[in-house]
C-alpha positions as a Markdown table, in Angstrom:
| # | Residue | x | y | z |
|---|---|---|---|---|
| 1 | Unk | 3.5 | -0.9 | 14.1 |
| 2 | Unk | 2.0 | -1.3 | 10.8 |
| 3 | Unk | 4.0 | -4.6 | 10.4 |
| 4 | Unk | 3.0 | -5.9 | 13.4 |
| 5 | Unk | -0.8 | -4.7 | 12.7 |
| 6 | Unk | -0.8 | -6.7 | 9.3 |
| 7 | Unk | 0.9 | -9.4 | 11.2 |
| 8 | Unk | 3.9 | -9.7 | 8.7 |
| 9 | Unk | 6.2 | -10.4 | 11.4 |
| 10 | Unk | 5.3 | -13.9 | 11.7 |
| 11 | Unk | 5.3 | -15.8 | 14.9 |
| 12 | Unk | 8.6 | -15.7 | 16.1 |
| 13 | Unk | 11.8 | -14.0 | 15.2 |
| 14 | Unk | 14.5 | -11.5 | 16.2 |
| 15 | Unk | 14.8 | -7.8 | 16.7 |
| 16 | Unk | 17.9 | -5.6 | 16.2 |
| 17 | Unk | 18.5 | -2.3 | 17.5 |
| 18 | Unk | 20.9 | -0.1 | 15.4 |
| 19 | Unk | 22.7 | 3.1 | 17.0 |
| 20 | Unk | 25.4 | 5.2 | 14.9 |
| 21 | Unk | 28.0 | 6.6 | 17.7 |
| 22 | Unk | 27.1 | 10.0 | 18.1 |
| 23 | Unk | 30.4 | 12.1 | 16.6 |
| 24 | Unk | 30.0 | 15.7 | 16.5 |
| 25 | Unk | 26.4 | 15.7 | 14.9 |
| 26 | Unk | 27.4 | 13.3 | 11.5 |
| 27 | Unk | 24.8 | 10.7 | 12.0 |
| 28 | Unk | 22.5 | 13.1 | 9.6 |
| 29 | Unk | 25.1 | 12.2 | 7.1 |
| 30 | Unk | 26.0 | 8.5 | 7.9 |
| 31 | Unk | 22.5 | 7.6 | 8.0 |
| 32 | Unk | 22.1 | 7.4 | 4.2 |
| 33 | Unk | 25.4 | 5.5 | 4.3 |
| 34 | Unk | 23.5 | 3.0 | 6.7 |
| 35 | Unk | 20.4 | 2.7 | 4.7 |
| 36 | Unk | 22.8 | 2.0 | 1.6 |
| 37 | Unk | 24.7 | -0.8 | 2.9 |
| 38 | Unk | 21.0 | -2.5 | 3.8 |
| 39 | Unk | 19.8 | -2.1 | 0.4 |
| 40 | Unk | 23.3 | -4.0 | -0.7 |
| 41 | Unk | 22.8 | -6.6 | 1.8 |
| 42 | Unk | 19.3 | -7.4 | 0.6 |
| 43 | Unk | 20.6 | -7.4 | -2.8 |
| 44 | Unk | 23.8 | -9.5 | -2.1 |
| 45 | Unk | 21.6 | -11.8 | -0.3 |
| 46 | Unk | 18.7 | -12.1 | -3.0 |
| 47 | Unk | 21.8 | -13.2 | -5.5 |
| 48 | Unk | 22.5 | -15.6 | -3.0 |
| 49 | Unk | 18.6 | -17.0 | -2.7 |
| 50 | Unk | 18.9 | -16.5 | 0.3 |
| 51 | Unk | 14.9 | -16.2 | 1.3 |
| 52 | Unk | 15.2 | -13.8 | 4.1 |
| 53 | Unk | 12.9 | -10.8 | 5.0 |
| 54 | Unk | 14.0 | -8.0 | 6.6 |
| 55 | Unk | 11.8 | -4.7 | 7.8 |
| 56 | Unk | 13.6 | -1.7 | 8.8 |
| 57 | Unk | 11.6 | 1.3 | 10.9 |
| 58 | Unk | 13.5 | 4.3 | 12.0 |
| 59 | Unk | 13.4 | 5.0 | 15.1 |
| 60 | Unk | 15.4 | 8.5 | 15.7 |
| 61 | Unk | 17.9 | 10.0 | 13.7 |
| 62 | Unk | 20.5 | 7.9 | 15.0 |
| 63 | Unk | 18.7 | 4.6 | 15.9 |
| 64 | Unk | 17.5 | 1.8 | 13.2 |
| 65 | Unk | 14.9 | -1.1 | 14.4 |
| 66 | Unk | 15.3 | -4.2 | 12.1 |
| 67 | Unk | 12.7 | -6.8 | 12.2 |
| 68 | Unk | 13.9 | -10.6 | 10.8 |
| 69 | Unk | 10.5 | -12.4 | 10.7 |
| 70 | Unk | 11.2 | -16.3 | 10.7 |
| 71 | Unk | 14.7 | -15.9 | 12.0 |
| 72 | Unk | 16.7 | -17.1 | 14.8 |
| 73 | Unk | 18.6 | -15.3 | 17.0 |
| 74 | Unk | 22.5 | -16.4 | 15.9 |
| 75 | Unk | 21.6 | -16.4 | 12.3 |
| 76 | Unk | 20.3 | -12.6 | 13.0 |
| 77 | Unk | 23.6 | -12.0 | 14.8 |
| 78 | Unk | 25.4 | -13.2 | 11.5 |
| 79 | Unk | 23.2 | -11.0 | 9.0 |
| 80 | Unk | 23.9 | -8.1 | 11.3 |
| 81 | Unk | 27.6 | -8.3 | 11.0 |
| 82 | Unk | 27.5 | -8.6 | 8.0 |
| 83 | Unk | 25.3 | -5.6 | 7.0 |
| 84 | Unk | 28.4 | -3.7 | 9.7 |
| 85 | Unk | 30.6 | -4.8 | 7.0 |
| 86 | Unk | 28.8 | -3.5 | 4.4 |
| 87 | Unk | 28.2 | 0.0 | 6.0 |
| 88 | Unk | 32.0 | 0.0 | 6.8 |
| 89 | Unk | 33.1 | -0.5 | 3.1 |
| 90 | Unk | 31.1 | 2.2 | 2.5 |
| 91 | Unk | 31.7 | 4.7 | 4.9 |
| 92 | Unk | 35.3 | 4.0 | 4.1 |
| 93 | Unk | 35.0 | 4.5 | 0.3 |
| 94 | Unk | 34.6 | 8.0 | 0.6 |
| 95 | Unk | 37.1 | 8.6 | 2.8 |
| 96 | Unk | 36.2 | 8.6 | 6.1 |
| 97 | Unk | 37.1 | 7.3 | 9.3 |
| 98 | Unk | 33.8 | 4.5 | 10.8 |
| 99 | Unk | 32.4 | 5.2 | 13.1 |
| 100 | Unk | 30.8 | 3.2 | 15.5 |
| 101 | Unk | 27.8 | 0.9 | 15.1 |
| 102 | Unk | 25.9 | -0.5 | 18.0 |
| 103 | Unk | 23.7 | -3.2 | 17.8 |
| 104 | Unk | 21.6 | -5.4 | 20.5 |
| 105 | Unk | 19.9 | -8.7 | 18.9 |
| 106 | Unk | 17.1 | -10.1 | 20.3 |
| 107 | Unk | 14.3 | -12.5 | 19.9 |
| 108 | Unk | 10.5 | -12.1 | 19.9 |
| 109 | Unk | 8.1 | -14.9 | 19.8 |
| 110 | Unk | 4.1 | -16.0 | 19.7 |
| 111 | Unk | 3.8 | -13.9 | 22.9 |
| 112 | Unk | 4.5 | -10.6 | 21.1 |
| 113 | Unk | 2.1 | -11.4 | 18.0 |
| 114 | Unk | 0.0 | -8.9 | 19.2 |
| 115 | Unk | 0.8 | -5.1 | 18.9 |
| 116 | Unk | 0.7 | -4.2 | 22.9 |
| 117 | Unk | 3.0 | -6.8 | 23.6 |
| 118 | Unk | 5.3 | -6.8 | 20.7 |
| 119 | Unk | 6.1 | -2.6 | 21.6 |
| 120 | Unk | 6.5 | -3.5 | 25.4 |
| 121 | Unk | 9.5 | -5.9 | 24.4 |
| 122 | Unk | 10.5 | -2.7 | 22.1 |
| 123 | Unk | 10.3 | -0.1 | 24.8 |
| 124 | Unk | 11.8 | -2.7 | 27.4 |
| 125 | Unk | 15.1 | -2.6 | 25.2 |
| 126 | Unk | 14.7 | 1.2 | 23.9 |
| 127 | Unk | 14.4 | 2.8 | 27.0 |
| 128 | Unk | 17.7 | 3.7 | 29.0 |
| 129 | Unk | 18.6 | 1.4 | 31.3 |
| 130 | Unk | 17.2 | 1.8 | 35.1 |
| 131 | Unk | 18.9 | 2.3 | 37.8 |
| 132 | Unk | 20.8 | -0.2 | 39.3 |
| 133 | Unk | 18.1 | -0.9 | 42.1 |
| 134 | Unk | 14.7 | -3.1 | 42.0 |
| 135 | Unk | 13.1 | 0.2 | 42.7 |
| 136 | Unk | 14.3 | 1.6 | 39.6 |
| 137 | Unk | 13.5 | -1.7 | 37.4 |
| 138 | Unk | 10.0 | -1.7 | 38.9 |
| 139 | Unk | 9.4 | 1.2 | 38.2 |
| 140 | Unk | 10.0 | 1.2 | 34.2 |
| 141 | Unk | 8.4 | -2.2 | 33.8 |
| 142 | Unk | 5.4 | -0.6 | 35.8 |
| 143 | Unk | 5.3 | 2.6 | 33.5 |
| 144 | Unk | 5.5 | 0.4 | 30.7 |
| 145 | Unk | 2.9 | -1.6 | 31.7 |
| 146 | Unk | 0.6 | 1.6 | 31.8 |
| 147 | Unk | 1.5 | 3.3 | 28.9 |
| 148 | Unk | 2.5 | 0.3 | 25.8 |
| 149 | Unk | -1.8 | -0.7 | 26.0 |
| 150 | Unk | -3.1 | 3.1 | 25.9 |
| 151 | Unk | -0.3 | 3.2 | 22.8 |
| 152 | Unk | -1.5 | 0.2 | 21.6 |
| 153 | Unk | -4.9 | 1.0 | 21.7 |
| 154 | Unk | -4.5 | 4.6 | 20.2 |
| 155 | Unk | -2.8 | 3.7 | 16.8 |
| 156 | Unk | -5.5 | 1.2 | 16.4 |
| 157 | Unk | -8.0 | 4.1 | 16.4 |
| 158 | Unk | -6.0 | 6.4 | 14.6 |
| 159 | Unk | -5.8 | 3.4 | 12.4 |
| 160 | Unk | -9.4 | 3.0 | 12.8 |
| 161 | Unk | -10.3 | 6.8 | 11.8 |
| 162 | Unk | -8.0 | 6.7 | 8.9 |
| 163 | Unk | -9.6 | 3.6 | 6.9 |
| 164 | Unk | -12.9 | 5.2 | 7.6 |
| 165 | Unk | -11.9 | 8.6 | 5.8 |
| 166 | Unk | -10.4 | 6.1 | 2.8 |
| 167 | Unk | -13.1 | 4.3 | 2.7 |
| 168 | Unk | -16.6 | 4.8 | 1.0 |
| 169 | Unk | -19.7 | 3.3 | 3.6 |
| 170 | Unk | -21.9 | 1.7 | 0.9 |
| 171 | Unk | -19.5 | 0.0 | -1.2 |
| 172 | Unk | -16.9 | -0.6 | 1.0 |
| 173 | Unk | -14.5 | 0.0 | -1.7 |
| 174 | Unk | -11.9 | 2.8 | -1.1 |
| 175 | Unk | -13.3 | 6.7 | -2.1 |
| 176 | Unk | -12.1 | 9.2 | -3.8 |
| 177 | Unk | -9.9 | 11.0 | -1.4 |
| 178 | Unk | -7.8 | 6.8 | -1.4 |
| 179 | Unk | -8.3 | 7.2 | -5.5 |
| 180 | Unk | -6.6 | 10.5 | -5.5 |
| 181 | Unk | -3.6 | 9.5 | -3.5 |
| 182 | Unk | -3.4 | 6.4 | -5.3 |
| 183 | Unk | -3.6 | 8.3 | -8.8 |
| 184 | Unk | -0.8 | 10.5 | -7.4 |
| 185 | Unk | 1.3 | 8.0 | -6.5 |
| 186 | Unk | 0.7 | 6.0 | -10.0 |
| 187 | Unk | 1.5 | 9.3 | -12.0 |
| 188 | Unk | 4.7 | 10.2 | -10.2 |
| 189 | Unk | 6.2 | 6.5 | -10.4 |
| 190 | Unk | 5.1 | 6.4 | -14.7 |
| 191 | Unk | 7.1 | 9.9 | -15.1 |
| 192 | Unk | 10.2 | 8.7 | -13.4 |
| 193 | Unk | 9.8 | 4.9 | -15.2 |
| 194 | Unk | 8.8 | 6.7 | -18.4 |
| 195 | Unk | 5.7 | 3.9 | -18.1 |
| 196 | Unk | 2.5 | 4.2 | -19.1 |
| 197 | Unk | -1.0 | 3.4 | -17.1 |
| 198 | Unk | -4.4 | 4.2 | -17.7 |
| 199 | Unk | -7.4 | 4.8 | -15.8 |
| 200 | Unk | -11.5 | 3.9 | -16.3 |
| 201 | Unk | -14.1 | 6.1 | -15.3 |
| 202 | Unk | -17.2 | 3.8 | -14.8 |
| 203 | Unk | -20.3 | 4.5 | -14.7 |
| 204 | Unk | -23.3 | 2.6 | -14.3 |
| 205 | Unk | -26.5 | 3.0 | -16.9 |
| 206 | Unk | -29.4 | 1.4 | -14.9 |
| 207 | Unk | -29.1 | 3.1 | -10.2 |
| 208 | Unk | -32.3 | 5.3 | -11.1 |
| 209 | Unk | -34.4 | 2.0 | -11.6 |
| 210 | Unk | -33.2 | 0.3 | -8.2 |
| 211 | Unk | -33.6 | 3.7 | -6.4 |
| 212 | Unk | -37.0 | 3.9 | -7.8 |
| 213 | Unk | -37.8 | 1.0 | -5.6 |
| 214 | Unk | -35.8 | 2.2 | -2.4 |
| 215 | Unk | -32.3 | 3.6 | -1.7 |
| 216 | Unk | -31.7 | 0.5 | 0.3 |
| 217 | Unk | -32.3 | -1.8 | -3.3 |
| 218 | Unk | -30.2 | 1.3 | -4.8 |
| 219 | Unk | -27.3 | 0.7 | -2.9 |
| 220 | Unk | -27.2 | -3.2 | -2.8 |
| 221 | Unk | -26.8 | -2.8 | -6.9 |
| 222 | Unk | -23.8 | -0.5 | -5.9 |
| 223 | Unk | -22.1 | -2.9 | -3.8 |
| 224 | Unk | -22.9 | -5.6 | -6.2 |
| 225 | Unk | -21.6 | -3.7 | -9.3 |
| 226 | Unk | -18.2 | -3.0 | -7.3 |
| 227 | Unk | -17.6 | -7.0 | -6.8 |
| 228 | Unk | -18.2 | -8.0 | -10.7 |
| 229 | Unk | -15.7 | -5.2 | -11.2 |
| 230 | Unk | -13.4 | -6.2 | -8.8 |
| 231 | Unk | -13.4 | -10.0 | -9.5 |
| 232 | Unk | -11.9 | -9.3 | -13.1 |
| 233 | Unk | -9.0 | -7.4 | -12.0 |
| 234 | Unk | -5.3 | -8.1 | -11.4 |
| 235 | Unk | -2.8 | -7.5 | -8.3 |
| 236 | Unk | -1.8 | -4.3 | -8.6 |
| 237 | Unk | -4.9 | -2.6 | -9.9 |
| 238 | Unk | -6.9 | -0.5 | -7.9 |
| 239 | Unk | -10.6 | 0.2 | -7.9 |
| 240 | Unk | -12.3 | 3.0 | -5.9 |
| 241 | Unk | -15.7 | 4.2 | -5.7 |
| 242 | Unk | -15.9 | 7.6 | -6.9 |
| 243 | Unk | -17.9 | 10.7 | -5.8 |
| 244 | Unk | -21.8 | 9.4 | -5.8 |
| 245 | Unk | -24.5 | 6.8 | -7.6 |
| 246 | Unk | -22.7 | 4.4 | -9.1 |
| 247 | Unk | -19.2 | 5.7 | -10.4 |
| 248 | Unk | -16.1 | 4.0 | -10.2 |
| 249 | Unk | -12.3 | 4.0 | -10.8 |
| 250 | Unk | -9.8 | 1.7 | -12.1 |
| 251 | Unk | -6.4 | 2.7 | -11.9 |
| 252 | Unk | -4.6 | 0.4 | -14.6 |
| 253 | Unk | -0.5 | 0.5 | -13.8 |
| 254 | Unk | 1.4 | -0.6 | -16.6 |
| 255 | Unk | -1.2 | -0.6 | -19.0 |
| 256 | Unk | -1.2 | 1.6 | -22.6 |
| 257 | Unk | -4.2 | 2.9 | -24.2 |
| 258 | Unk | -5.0 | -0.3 | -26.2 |
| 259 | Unk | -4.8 | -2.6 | -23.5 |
| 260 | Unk | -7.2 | -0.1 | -21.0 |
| 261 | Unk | -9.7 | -0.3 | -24.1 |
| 262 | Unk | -9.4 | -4.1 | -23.4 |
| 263 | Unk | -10.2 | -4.0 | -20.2 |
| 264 | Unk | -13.0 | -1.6 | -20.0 |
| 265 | Unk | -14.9 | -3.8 | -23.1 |
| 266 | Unk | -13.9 | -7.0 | -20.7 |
| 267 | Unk | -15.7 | -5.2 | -17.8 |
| 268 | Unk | -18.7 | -3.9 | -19.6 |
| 269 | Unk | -19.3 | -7.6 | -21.0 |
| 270 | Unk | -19.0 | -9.4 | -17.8 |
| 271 | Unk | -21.3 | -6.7 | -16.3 |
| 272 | Unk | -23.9 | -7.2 | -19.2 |
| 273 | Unk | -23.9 | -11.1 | -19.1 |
| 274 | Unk | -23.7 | -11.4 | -15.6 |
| 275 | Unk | -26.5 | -9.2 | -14.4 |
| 276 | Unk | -28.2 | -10.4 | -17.7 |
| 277 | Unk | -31.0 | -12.3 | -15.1 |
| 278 | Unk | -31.5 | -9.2 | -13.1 |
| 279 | Unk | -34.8 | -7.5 | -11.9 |
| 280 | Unk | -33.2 | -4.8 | -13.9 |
| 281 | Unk | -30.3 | -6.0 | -16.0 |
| 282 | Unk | -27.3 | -3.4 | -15.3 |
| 283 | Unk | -25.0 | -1.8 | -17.8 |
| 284 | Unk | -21.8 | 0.0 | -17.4 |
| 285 | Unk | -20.7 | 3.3 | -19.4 |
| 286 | Unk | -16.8 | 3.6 | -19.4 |
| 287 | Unk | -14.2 | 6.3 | -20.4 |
| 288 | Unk | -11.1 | 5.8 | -20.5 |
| 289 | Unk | -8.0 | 8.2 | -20.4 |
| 290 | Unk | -3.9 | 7.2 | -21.0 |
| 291 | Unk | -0.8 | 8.8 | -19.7 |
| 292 | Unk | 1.0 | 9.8 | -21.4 |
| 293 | Unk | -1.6 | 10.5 | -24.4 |
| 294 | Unk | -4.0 | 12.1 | -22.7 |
| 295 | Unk | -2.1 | 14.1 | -20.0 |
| 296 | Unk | 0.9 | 14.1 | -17.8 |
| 297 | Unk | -1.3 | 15.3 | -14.4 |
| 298 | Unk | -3.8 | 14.3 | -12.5 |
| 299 | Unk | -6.2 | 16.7 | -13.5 |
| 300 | Unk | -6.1 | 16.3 | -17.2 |
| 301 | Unk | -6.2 | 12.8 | -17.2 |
| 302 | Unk | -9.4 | 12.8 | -14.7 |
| 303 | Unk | -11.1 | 15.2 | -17.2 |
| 304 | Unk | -10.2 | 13.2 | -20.5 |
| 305 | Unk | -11.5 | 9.8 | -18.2 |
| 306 | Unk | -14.9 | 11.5 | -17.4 |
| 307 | Unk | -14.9 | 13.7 | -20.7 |
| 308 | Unk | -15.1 | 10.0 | -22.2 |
| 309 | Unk | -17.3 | 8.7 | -19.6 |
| 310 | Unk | -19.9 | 11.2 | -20.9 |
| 311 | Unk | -18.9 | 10.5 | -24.8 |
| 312 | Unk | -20.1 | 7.2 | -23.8 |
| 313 | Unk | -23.6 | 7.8 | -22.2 |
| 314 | Unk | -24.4 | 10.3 | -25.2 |
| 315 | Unk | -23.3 | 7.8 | -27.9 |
| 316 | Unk | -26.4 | 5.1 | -26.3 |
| 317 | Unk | -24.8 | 4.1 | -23.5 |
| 318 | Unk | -23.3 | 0.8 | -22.6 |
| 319 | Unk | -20.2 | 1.6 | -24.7 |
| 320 | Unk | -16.4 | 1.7 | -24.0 |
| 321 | Unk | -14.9 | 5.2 | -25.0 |
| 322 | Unk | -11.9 | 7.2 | -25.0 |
| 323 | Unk | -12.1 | 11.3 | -25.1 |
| 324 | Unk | -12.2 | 11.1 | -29.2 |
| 325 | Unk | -14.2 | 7.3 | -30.0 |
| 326 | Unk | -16.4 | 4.9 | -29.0 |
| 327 | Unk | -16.0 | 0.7 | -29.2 |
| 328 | Unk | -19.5 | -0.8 | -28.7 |
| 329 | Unk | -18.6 | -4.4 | -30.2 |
| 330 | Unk | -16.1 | -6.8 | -28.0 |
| 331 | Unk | -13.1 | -7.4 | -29.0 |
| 332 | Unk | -11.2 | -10.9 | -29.5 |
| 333 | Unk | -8.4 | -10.0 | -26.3 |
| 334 | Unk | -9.2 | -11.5 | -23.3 |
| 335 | Unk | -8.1 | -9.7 | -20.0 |
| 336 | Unk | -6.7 | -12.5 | -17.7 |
| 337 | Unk | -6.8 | -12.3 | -13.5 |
């Protein structure tokens, strides 16, 4: 549903149900096999440039739902058999006898761009076929007539809800509790790479003179200050308000403790010169903290981040610090987009 929310599966295209014969409970031990031979045949197919997307939702524990965005029905047929041909080598490798696969192809079009619609043509195929009787026909299309909207409709709420509790009001910028999970993720993926990322703790040196005027002035400085910072950065970084005023995040993936230093002295310039014209010209304090230098969990390397955050504001503000130093002069690296 997420797919066909962000509307990655394009206007047309085919659908393919996958069901592993049920043998005596074993589809909890094929299914691996089955999600192996589609990770070869996107590989074997990326050698062969071929450009071809697939998306692959689980359905049950037996049942796979492949979506081929762009493709056409017979050339879905032949990527199908050949990712049976795949799963077969593989089964057989080990040993064992393979079982069967079953698979129904079909195609979806600009009619089913829409959520409602697109799981109506799901359901029509998932569902057990009626009875043999118009009775029985009419009677599935009619309860999925009632129930694929009111589906529809509820993960787009629960959709809804969820970006709301991600989401911080005034900036409009993901909050803490999105930072957090984001962090998490960042961490686990550099331990099992052995990569390194940093992370910025930002704060801004001037809410208290906006705030003096009104809240309302207070908060237009926040939402301003989150679009300077977020124009500078690249795909793949991340930028969250934090808890209150004007704090922010910058989760840095990839990037050691020299090139975070770069960034953050990239960012506090830019805020400086471009704010320079300002009722109240705005400047940015900013800590930085490095895994694996300064920690190797989430917690440590929040506290070294906000341990030099507050390095930073003592030292005169308007300064770029890790936990131990402090760089107030720019340096000669530029941080591209």
């Amino acid at each position: 549903m997420k797919a066909v929310k962000e509307k990655r599966h394009g206007d047309q295209g085919a659908l393919v149900f996958l069901r592993l014969a049920k043998q005596q409970g074993l589809s909890g031990e094929l299914f691996p096999k089955l999600k192996e031979a589609l990770t070869d045949l996107t590989l074997e197919l990326k050698g062969q440039r071929k450009k071809l997307k697939i998306i692959p939702v689980r359905l049950t524990d037996d049942q796979l739902l492949l979506l081929y965005p762009g493709m056409a029905t017979r050339q879905a047929q032949l990527v199908t058999g050949r990712l049976r041909a795949v799963y077969g080598q593989r089964v057989a490798a080990n040993g064992d006898s393979v079982p069967g696969l079953r698979t129904k192809v079909i195609a979806y079009g600009s009619g089913e761009r829409e959520l409602a619609p697109f799981l109506h043509l799901v359901f029509h195929h998932f569902l057990p076929d009626p009875e043999s009787t118009e009775e029985g026909a009419g009677t599935v299309e009619e309860l999925l007539s009632t129930l694929v909207p009111h589906i529809a409709e509820s993960y787009l709420l629960l959709v809804q809800a969820q970006n709301l509790a991600l989401s911080d009001d005034i900036s409009g910028l993901p909050n803490h509790r999105a930072a957090r999970t984001v962090l998490g993720e960042k961490l686990n993926k550099s331990l099992k790479e052995h990569a390194p990322f940093s992370i910025l703790f930002v704060d801004g040196d001037n809410l208290r003179q906006y705030n003096d005027i009104s809240y309302q002035k207070g908060n237009h400085m926040i939402r301003r200050l989150g679009e300077i910072l977020a124009s500078q950065l690249r795909r793949g970084d991340f930028l969250a308000r934090w808890f209150s005023g004007d704090e922010f995040l910058i989760v840095l993936p990839g990037a050691d403790r020299q090139e975070a230093l770069r960034v953050g002295e990239r960012l506090r310039l830019l805020v400086e010169e471009t704010t320079r014209d300002w009722l109240f010209p705005i400047t940015i304090s900013v800590g930085v903290a490095s895994f694996p230098e300064d920690g190797k969990n989430l917690e440590d390397l929040l506290r070294k981040a906000e341990e030099a955050n507050a390095l930073a504001k003592k030292s005169g503000k308007n300064q770029v610090c890790e936990a131990r130093d402090c760089y107030g002069e720019s340096t000669a690296a530029i941080y591209q987009k």
